[in-house]
N, C-alpha and C positions, 0 to 999 in steps of 0.2 A: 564504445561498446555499451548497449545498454543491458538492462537486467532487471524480470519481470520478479515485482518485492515478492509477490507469493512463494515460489518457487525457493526462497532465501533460507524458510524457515527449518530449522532440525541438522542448516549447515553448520560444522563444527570451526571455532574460534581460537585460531593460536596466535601467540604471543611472539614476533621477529625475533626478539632480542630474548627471552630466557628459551624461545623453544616450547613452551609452558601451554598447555591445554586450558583454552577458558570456556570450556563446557558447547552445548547446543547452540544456536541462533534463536531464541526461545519470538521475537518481534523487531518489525522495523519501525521505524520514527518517521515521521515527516514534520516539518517546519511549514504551519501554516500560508503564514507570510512569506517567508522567501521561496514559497514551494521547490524544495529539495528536501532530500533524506538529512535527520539531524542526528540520528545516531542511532544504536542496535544496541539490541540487547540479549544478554548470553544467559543459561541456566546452568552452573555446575553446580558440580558435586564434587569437586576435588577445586584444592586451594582457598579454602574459606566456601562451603556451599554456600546456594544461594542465587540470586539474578544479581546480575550487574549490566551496565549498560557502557557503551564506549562510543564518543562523538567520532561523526565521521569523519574529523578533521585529523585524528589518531588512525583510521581506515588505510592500511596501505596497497589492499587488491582482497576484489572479490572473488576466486577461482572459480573451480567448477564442482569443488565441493567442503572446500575449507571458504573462512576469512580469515585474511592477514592483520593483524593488529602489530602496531609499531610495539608496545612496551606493556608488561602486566600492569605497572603503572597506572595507564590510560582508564582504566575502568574505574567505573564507582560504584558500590552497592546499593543496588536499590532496595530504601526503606519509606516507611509510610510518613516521612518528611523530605525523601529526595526521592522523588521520578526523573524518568528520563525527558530531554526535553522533548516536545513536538507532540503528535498523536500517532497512535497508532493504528498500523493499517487496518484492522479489525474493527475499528472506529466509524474509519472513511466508509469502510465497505456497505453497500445497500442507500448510501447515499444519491439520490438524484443528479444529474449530470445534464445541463438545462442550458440551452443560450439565451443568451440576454437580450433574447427579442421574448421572451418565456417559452420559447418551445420547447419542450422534456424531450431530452435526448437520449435516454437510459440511464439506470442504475450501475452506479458501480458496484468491481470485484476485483478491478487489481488495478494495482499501478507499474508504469515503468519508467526506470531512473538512467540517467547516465553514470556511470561510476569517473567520467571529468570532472564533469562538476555537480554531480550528483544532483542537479536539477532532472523534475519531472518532464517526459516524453512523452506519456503513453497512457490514455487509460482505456480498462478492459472494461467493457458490459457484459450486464448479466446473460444477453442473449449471444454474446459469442462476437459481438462486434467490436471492433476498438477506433480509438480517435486518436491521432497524432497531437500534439498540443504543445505552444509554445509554453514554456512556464509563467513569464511576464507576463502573460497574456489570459491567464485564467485564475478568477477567486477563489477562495474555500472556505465555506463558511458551512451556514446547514444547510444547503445545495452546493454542487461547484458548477461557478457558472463562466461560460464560454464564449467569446466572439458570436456572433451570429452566423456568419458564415463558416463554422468549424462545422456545421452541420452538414456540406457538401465533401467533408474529409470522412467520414464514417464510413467503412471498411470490413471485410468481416477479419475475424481475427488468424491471425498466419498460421500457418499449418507447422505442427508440430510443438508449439510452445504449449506445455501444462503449465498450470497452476501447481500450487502443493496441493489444495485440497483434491485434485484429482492423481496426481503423483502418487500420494501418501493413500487417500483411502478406495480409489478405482474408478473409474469412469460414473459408472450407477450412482454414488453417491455424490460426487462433483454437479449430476445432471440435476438431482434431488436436492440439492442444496442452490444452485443456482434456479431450478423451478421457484423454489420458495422464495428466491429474493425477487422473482418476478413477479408471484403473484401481491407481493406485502406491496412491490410497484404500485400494480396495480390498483389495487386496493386505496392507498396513499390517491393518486392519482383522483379515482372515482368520488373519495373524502373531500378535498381540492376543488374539485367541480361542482360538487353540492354545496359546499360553504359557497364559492362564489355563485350560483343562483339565489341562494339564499340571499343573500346583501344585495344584490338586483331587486330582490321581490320589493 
């Protein structure tokens, strides 16, 4: 099963073993390197407020509108000497998505994961299109870059999966907000083009 990280955010966090409420889904992580989810992180207000974060190796199901966490245990408070590991998806997003022949494939807006092994499947484009992706098989750096041939996998995106930001704030705004990471694309893009004439000249 997989599961598009957007959609994840504002799920609520409980604890197997006290039963124990650990607030919102406040972000997801990703592990650059081993491209998988490396952990989440929760915002309560009850049991010490605060964000905490929980590796996914603690993860024991993703429902359809909780997470199960094995033990309150497992969490640790994030302070401005412990972060959680990995980056987060807010990070990635608006990121270029490029095969390593350099052809710009689109920007990203979301990722999708397996909850087996919580390697990356899936990413989503700005313009509504998605790519299937093996994880071994794609970098992430300040572009993520692709097979060459992944470029003949681009799809449009399946009918009925939202994001959260279109979940949460309503189509109009979802469309407004992916407009804009299109056009900073572009933009990016046409910057890209003129540096490279420029070192030609």
């Amino acid at each position: 099963m997989t599961e598009h990280a957007s959609t994840l955010k504002g799920f609520g966090g409980i604890s197997r073993e006290e039963g124990a409420d650990l607030g919102t889904l406040s972000a997801v992580y990703f592990d650059p390197e081993n491209k998988t989810v490396s952990s989440f992180s929760f915002r309560s207000r009850r049991h010490g407020s605060g964000d905490y974060f929980v590796p996914v190796s603690e993860v024991q199901l993703v429902g359809r509108d909780v997470i199960l966490v094995s033990t309150m245990e497992a969490r640790t408070k994030v302070e401005a000497k412990i972060k959680p590991p990995g980056m987060r998806l807010n990070e990635l997003q608006g990121r270029w998505v490029t095969g390593m022949d350099g052809k710009h494939l689109g920007t990203l807006v979301d990722i999708d994961f397996s909850q087996t092994d919580w390697k990356i499947t899936e990413l989503t484009f700005a313009d509504g299109r998605h790519l299937k992706v093996e994880a071994d098989e794609i970098v992430i750096g300040d572009e993520i870059l692709v097979p060459k041939e992944y470029a003949s996998r681009l799809g449009p995106a399946p009918e009925g999966k939202k994001g959260l930001i279109e979940r949460a704030f309503g189509k109009e705004f979802f469309e407004n907000t992916r407009n804009a990471l299109k056009r900073t694309s572009r933009r990016d893009k046409a910057k890209n083009e003129k540096g490279k004439e420029e070192e030609s000249e």
